[in-house]
Every structure is written in C-alpha cells, then in structure tokens.
C-alpha positions in Angstrom: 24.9 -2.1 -3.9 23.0 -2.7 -0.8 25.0 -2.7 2.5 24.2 -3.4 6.4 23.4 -0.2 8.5 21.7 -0.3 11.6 18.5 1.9 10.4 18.1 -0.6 7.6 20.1 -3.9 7.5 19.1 -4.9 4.5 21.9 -6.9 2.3 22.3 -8.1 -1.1 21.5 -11.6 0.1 18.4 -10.1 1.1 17.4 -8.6 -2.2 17.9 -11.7 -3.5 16.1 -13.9 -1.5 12.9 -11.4 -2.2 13.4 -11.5 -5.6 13.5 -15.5 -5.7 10.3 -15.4 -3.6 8.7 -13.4 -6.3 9.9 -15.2 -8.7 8.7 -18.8 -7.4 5.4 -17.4 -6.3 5.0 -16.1 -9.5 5.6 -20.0 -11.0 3.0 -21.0 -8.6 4.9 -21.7 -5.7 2.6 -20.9 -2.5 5.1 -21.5 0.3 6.9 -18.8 -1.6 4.2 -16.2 -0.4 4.1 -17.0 3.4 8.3 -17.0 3.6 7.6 -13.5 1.6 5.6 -11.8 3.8 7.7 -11.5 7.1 10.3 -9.7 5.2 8.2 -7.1 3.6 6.1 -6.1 6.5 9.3 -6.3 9.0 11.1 -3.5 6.2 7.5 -1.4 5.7 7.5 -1.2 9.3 10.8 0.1 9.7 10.4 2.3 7.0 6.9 3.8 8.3 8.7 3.8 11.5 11.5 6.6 10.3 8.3 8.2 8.3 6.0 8.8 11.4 9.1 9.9 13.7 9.6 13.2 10.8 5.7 13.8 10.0 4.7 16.9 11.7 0.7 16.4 13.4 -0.7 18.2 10.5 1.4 17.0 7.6 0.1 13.8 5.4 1.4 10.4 5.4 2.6 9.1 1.8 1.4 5.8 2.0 2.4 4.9 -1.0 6.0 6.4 -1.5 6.7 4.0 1.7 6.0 0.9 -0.5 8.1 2.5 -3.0 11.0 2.8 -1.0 10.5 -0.7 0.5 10.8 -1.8 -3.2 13.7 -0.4 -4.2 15.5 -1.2 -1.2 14.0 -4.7 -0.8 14.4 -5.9 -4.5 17.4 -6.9 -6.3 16.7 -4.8 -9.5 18.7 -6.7 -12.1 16.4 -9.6 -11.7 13.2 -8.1 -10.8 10.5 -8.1 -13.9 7.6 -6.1 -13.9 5.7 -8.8 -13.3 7.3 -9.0 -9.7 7.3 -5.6 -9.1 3.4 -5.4 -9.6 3.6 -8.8 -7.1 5.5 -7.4 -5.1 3.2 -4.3 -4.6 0.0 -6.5 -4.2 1.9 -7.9 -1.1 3.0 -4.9 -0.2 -0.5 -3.2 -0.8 -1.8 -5.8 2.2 1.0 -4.9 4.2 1.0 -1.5 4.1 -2.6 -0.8 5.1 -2.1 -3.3 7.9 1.0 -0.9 9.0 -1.0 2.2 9.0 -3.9 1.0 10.6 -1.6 -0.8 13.5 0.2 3.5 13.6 -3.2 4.8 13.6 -5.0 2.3 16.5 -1.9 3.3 18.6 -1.7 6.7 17.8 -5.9 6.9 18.9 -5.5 4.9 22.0 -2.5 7.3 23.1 -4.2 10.5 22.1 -7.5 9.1 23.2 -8.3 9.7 19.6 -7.0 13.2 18.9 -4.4 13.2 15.9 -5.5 10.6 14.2 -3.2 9.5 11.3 -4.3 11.1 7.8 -4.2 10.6 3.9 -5.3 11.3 0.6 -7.1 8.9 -1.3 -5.5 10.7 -4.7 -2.7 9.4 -7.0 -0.7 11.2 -9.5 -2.8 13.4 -12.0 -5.8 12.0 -10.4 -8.9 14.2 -9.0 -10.3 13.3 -5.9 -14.2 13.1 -6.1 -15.9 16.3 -4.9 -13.1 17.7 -7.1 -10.8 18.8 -4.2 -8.3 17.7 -2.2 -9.8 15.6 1.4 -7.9 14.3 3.8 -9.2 11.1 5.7 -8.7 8.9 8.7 -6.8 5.8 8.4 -8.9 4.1 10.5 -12.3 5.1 8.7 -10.8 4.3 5.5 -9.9 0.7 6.8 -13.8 0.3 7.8 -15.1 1.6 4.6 -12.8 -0.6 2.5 -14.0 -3.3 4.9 -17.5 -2.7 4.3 -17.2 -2.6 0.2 -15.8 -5.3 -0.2 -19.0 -6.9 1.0 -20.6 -5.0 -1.5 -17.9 -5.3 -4.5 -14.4 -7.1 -3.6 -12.9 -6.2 -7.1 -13.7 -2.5 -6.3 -12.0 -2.7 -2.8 -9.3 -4.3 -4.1 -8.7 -1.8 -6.7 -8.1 1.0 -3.9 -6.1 -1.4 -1.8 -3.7 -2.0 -4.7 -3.3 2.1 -6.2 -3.5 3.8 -2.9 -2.0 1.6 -0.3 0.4 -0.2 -3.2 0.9 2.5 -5.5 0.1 0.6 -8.4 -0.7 2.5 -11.6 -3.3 1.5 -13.9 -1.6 -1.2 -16.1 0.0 -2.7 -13.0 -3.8 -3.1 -11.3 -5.1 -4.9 -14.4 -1.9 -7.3 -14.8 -2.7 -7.8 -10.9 -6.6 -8.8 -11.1 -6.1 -9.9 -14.2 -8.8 -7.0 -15.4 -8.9 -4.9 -18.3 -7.4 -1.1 -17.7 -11.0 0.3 -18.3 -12.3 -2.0 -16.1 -9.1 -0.8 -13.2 -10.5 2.5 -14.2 -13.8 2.3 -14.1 -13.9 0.7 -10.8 -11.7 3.1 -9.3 -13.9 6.0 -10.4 -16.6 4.0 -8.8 -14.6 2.7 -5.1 -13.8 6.4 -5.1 -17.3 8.0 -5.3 -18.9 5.2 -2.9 -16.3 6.1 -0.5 -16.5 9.9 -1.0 -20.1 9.2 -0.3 -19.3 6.9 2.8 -16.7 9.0 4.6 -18.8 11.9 4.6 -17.4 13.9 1.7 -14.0 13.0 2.7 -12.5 10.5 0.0 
C-alpha cells in the first residue's frame, strides 16, 4: 500500500485519483487529461530529481526506468488496464522529455555547457544504428525530434513514446493506433535519420 513520506507523498487517494483520470480520459473525457497532467510531471520531477542528485558526470540517465517508477508508484494497480498503463506512458512520454530537457538547459547554463546531460537512444534487446552503443545530448535529441516531426510526426512520435515512455512495441501500436510493423518499421527508420542527424550519435 502506498503511504505519505516526505521524499514522495504519494497516497492511496492519489493512486486513485490517477487511475480514474485514466480511466475517464480513456471514455473520452478531455478535462480528464489537463487535471492528469500536473500530477505526473509534479511525481517525474521528483523522481528525476532523486535520479540526477545519484548520477555520477559520466554515468547515463535511464530515462525511461524514471517513467517506470512514476507508474508504479503513481497508479493504483488493481484497477489499472493495460490500456491505461500505455495512456499513462504516452503522458508520461511528453512529460518526461520535457523534464530532461528543463535538467539539461539548467545543467548547460550552469556549466556554461560542459556536462551536458546524456542518453542512449536504445531499448531492451535493441541495436542502436551504427551497430554500437552512442551516447547523446538531451538537448540535441530534443531539436532533432523537433525537426522530424516536420518531416514525419508518426516517426517522431514513435521515439517520444519507446525512449522517453518506455513503451514496447505492442503498447506503441495500441497508442497510435498503428500496426506493430508499422511501430517497427518507423522506429528503425526515426533511428537511422537521427543517427544520421546527430552526427553518428543516435
């Protein structure tokens, strides 16, 4: 059961009231999303917080296993569906890039641009293109994203959702309501155009 602590005063009530909002968004409820959002990116921030305070300069940031954790701390899991949980990760998707990128703008004005927040644009089993592991900048990442989906908003989309949301393949599809080839295909694709935008680095 959750419990009030003062790292993370998060309470059942809380859970619940996340869930509902899922739940009535996913009926097609709108208000439901706007009274949603405040409470996910207040918890992602204060989970990131914790995050950045342990990372060491040259470790990388697990963008993803922050939603996670906002998830399962956030949700009341004997009423979540999968259904919610994919909503709740395209929310938190949004959220969580807009955390990293807020970390990484302060960390470059501080540092004048040195230390520069990092990631991996790789999920589980998955081979980055170039065929080895890159880390990039938050902040470049943010701009290329930017810039495709000018080009291809389904494709941008697609990375938003697995990388920043941790969203496996099913869960991507169910989101954009896409076929799994067609998640897969355009990740394969958002990965290689960004490899090839960032310089090797994607």
């Amino acid at each position: 059961m959750l419990a009030r602590n003062p790292e993370h005063p998060i309470t059942v009530e809380m859970a619940r009231d996340v869930t509902a909002l899922l739940i009535a968004w996913n009926e097609g409820d709108p208000d439901a999303l706007e009274r949603l959002m405040p409470l996910v990116y207040e918890e992602l921030h204060r989970i990131a917080a914790r995050q950045f305070r342990r990372e060491r300069p040259e470790n990388t940031l697990q963008a993803t296993a922050l939603v996670h954790e906002a998830y399962m701390k956030l949700v009341d899991q004997r009423r979540a569906h999968w259904q919610n949980r994919a909503q709740f990760f395209a929310v938190a998707a949004k959220l969580m890039r807009r955390v990293l990128v807020d970390h990484a703008r302060a960390q470059a004005a501080e540092k004048r641009g040195s230390g520069a927040t990092r990631l991996t644009l790789t999920d589980a089993g998955d081979t980055p293109a170039g065929g080895q592991q890159a880390d990039l900048d938050v902040l470049a990442l943010d701009a290329a994203l930017d810039r495709l989906a000018t080009l291809d908003a389904r494709q941008a989309r697609v990375v938003e959702l697995r990388f920043f949301g941790g969203l496996d393949l099913a869960e991507t599809a169910a989101t954009l309501d896409a076929s799994p080839s067609t998640v897969k295909r355009d990740w394969a694709m958002a990965k290689a155009w960004l490899y090839r935008e960032l310089g090797g680095h994607a």
